[in-house]
C-alpha positions as CSV (number, residue, x, y, z in Angstrom):
1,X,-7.2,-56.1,-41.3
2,X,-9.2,-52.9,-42.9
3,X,-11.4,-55.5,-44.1
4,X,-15.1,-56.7,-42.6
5,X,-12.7,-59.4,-41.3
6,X,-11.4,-56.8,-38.4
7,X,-15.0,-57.1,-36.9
8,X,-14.2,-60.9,-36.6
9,X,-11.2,-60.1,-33.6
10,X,-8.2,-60.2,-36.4
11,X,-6.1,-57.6,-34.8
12,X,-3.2,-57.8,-32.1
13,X,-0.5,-55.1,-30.5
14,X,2.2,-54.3,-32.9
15,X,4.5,-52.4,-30.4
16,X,7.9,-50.9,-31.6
17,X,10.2,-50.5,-28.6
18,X,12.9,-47.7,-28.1
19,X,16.4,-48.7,-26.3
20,X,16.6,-45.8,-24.8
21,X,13.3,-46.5,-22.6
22,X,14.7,-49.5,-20.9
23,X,16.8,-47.4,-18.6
24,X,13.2,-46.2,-17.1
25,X,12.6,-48.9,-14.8
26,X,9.0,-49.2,-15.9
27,X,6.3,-52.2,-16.3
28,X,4.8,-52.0,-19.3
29,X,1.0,-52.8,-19.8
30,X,-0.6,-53.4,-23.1
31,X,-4.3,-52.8,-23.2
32,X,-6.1,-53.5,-26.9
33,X,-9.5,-52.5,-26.8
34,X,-12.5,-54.2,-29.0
35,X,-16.1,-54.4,-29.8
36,X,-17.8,-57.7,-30.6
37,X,-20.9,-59.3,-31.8
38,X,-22.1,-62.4,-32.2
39,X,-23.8,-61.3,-35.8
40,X,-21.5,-61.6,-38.6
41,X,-19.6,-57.9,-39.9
42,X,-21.9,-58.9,-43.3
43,X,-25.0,-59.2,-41.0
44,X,-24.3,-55.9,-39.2
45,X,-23.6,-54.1,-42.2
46,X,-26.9,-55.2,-44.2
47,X,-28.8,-54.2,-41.2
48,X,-27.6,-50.9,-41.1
49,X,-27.4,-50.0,-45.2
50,X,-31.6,-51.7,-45.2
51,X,-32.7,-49.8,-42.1
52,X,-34.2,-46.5,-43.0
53,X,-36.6,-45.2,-40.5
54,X,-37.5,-41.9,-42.0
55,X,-39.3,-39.2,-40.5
56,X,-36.5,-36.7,-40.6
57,X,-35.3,-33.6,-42.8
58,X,-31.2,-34.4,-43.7
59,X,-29.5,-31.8,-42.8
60,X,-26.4,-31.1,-44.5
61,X,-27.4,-34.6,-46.5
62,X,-27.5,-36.7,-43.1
63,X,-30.5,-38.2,-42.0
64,X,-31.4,-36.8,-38.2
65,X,-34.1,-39.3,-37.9
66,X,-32.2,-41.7,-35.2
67,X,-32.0,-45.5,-35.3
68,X,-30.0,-47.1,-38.2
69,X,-29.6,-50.7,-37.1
70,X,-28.3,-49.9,-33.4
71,X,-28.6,-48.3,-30.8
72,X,-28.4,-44.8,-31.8
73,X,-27.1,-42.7,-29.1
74,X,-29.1,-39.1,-29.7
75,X,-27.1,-35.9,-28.6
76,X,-27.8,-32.0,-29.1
77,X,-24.7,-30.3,-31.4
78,X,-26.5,-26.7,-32.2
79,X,-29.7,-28.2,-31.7
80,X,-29.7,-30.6,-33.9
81,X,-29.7,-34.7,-33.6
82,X,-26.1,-35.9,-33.2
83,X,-25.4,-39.6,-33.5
84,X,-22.7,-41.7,-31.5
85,X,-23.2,-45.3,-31.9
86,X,-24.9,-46.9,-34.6
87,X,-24.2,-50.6,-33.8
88,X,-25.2,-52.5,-30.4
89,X,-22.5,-54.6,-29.3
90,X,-22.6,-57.8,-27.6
91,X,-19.7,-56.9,-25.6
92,X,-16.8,-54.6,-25.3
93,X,-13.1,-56.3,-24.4
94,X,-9.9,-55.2,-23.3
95,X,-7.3,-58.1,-24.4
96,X,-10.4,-59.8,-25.8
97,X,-12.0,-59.9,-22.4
98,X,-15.1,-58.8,-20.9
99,X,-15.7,-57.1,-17.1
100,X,-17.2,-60.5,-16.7
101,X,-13.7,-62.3,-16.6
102,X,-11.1,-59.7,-16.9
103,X,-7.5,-59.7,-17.4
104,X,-5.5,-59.3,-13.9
105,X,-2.4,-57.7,-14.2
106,X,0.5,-58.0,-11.3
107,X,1.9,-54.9,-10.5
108,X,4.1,-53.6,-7.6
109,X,3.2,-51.1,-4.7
110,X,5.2,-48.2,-5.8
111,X,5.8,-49.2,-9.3
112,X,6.0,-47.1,-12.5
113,X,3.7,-48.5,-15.1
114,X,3.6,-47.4,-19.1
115,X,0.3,-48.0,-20.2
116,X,0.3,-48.1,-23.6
117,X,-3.5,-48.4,-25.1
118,X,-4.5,-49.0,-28.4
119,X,-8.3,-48.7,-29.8
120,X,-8.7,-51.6,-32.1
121,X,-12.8,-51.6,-31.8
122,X,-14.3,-50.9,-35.4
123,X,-16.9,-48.8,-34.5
124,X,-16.7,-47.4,-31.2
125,X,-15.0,-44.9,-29.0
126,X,-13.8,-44.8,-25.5
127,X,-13.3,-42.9,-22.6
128,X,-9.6,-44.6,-20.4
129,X,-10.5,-44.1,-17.0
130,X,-7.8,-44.2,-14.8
131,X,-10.3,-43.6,-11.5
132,X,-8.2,-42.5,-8.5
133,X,-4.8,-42.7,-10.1
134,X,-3.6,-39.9,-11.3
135,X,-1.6,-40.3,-14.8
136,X,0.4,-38.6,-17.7
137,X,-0.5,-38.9,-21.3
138,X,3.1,-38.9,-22.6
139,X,2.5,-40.3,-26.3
140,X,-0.2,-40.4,-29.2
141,X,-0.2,-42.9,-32.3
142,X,3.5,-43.7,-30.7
143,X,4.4,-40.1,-31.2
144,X,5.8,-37.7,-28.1
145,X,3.7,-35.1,-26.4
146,X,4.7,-32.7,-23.9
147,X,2.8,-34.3,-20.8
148,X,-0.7,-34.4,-19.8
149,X,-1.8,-34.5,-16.6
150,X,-5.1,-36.4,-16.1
151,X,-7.4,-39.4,-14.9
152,X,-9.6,-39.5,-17.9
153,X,-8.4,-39.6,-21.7
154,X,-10.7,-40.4,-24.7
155,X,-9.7,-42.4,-27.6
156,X,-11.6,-42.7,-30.7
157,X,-11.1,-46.0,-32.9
158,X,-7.6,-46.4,-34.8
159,X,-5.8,-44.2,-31.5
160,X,-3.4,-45.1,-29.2
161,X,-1.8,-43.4,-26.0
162,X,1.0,-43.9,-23.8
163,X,0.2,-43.3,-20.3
164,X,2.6,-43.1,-17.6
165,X,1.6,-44.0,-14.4
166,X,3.0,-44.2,-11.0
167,X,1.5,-46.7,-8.1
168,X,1.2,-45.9,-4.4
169,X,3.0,-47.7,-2.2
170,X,0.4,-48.2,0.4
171,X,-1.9,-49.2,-2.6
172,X,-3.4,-52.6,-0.6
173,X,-6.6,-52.7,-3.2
174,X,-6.7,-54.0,-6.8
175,X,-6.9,-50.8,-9.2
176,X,-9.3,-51.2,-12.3
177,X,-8.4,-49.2,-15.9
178,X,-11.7,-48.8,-17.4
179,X,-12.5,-48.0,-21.1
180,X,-15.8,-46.6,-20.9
181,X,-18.0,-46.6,-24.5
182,X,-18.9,-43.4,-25.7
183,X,-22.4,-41.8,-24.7
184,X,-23.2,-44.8,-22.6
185,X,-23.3,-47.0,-19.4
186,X,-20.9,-50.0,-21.1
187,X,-17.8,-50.3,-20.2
188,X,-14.7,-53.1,-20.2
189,X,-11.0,-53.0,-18.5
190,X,-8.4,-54.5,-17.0
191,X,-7.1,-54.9,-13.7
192,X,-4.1,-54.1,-12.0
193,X,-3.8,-56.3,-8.8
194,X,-0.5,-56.1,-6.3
195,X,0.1,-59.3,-4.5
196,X,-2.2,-60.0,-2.4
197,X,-4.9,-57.9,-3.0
198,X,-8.5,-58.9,-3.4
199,X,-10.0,-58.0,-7.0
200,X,-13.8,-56.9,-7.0
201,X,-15.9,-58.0,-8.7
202,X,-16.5,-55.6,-11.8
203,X,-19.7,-54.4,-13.8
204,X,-19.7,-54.4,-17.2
205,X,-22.3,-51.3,-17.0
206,X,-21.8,-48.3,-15.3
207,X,-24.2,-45.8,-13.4
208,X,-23.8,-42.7,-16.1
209,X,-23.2,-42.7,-19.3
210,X,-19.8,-41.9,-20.5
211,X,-18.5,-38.5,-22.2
212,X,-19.3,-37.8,-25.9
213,X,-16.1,-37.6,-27.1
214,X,-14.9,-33.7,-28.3
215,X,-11.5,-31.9,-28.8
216,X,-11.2,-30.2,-25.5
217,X,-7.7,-32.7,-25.5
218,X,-6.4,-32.7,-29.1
219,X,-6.7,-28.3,-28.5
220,X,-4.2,-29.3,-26.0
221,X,-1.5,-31.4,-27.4
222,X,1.9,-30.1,-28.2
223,X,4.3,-32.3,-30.0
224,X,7.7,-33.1,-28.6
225,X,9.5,-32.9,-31.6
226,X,7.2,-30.8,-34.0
227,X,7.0,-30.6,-38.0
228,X,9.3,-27.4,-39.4
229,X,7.8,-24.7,-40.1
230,X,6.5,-24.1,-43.7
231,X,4.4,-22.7,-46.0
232,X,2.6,-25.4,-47.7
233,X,3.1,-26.2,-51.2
234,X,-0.2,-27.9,-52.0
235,X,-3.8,-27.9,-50.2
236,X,-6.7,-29.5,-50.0
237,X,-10.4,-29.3,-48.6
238,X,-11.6,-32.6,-48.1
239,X,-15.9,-32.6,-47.2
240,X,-17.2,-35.7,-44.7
241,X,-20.5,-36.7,-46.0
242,X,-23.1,-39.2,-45.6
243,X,-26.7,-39.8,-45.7
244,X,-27.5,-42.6,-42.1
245,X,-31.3,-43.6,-43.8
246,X,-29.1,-45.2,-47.0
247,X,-26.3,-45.4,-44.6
248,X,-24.3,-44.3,-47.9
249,X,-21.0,-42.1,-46.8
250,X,-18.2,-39.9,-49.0
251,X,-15.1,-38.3,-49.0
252,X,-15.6,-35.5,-51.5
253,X,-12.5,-33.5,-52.7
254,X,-12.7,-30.8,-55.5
255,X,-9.8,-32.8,-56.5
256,X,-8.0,-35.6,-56.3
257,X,-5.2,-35.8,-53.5
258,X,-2.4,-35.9,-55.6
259,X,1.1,-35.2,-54.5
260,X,4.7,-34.7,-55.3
261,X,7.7,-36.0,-53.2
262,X,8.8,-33.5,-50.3
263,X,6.0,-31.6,-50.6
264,X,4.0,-29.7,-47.1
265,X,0.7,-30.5,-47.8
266,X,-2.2,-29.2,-45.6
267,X,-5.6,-30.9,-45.5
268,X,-8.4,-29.4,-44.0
269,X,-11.1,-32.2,-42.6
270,X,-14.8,-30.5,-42.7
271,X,-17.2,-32.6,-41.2
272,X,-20.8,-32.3,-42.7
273,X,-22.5,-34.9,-40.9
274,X,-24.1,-35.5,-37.7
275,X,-21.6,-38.5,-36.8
276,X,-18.0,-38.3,-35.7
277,X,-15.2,-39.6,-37.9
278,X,-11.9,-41.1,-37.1
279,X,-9.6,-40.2,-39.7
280,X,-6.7,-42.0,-40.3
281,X,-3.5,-42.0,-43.1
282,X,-1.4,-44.9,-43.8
283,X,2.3,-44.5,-45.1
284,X,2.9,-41.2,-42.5
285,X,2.8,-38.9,-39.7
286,X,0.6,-35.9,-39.7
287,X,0.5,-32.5,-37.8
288,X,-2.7,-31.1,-36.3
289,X,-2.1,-27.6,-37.2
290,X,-5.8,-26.2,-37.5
291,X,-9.1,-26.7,-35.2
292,X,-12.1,-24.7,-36.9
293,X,-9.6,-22.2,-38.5
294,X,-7.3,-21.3,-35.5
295,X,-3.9,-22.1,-36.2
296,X,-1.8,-23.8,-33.8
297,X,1.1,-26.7,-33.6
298,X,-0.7,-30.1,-32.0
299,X,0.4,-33.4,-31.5
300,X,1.8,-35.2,-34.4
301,X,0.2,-38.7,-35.2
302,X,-1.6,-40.6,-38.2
303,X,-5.4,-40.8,-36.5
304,X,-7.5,-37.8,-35.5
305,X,-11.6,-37.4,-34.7
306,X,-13.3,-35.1,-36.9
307,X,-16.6,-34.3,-34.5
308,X,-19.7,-33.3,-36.1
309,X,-19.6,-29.8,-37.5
310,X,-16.2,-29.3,-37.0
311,X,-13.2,-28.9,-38.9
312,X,-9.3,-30.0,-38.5
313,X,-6.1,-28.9,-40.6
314,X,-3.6,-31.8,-40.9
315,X,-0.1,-31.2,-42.6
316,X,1.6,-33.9,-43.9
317,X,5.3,-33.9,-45.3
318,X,5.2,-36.1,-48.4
319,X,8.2,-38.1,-48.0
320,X,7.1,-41.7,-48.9
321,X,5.9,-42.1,-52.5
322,X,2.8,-44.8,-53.2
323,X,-0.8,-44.8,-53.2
324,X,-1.9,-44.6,-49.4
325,X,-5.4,-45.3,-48.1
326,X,-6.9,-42.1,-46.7
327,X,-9.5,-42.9,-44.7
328,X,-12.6,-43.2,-42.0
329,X,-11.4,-45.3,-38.8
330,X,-15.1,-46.3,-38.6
331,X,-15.3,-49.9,-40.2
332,X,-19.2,-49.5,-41.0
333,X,-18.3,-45.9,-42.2
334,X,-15.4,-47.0,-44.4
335,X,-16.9,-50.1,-45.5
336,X,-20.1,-47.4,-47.0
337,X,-18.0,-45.0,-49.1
338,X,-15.4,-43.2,-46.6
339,X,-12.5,-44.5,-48.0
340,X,-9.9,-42.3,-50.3
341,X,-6.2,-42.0,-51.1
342,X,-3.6,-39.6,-50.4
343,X,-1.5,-40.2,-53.9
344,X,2.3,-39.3,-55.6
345,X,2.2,-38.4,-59.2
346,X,4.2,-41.0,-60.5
């Protein structure tokens, strides 16, 4: 629900199956990820639009000046103040459990596993932690990448990745998949537990704090099956704004996004603010085919994280006429101003 109602738990996996994977011989393990709080999403949201702390110069019209109802997570991006979670949760769940009690999932010693993760938290991001298990990120948004090696992937809210797994068969210990919160000790998983095994007993708080989440990854993606190549026919700039004191946020276009069917549109994403922002599109598929100017052909998909002072290109074939929401992943963000549409001239 792209309502305050998603802060309330109203979300579940929505997974699309392909035929053709069934020949694979693999278990398949769904992990939804979520934030809670015990404060109602109309409590949290007062909070942060009445907290204004002052103190700070804005730059580029965002307040540096730290705490705006949470736990404000301060980082350095060019010397300046970068925040990375604005709301304190009371707990972080995978399949709407906490480290406390988590889910235990039976596997086999020697088994394949797809590990299909979605980030369905409204405000936070995550680092998948795969520890010593060694995995390859083989899909984003349900979209085919050319593999990625790895143990640690980050997801920022409205993402998901397909992660392909394979167990060893002398594995005698129960195997946690941790999803650690962004710029911070917190952290919630699952369990994968062959028969037999004992299951230790977890912390929902780690030693370090986790990775601030970048695009060292999306640089890297490559789509399978990649958009044609095309000049585009319309463009776009859109500008990320926002002022955290009056927790107020935009998404500023010189124009309207405004489309005709079968058009290549290109958007460029410019973040001006000092937070990241998950940007998502309903109604299609884009291509990441720009990172601060420099051209290349990424991973297709419909959610991508604009860091703070950074810039991303998404094209978009306009091949499904409507008014589509266009807009910040971030509930709190969206629920402030960040919300637009990507539009067909009737």
């Amino acid at each position: 629900a792209h309502t305050l109602q998603e802060q309330l738990l109203l979300a579940a996996p929505l997974i699309v199956a392909d035929p053709a994977d069934d020949a694979n011989d693999e278990q398949e393990v769904v992990i939804l990820l979520h934030d809670f709080s015990f404060s109602s999403p109309e409590e949290l949201l007062a909070g942060l639009q009445s907290k204004n702390t002052g103190g700070a110069m804005p730059i580029n019209g965002m307040d540096l000046s730290g705490d705006a109802g949470g736990a404000m997570a301060g980082m350095s991006h060019g010397g300046m103040a970068m925040d990375i979670n604005d709301i304190e949760y009371d707990a972080n769940l995978a399949n709407d459990r906490s480290l406390d009690d988590p889910e235990i999932v039976p596997v086999e010693r020697g088994g394949r596993l797809r590990v299909r993760i979605i980030n369905g938290a409204t405000a936070t991001a995550f680092t998948i932690d795969f520890g010593a298990l060694e995995g390859e990120l083989i899909a984003v948004d349900g979209q085919p990448v050319e593999p990625v090696r790895g143990r640690r992937f980050p997801m920022t809210t409205g993402q998901r990745i397909d992660v392909r797994v394979r167990l060893p068969r002398d594995l005698s210990a129960a195997f946690p998949i941790l999803a650690l919160r962004e710029g911070s000790k917190e952290r919630t998983g699952i369990v994968l537990r062959p028969a037999g095994a004992a299951v230790a007993r977890l912390g929902t708080a780690a030693y370090v704090d986790a990775p601030v989440l970048d695009l060292t990854l999306e640089a890297q993606l490559r789509a399978i099956v990649p958009f044609a190549s095309r000049r585009a026919d319309k463009t776009f700039d859109m500008a990320l704004t926002g002022d955290m004191a009056a927790y107020r946020w935009r998404l500023e276009t010189s124009a309207p996004i405004l489309v005709d069917t079968g058009d290549r549109v290109e958007v460029t994403l410019r973040n001006d603010t000092m937070m990241a922002h998950p940007m998502h599109l309903h109604g299609h598929r884009f291509q990441v085919v720009r990172i601060d100017g420099q051209r290349f052909q990424g991973a297709v998909r419909d959610t991508v994280l604009v860091p703070p002072m950074r810039s991303i290109t998404i094209a978009v074939d306009a091949g499904n006429p409507g008014q589509w929401a266009f807009h910040c992943h971030h509930l709190y963000h969206m629920a402030s101003g960040m919300m637009s549409t990507f539009a067909y001239r009737s």
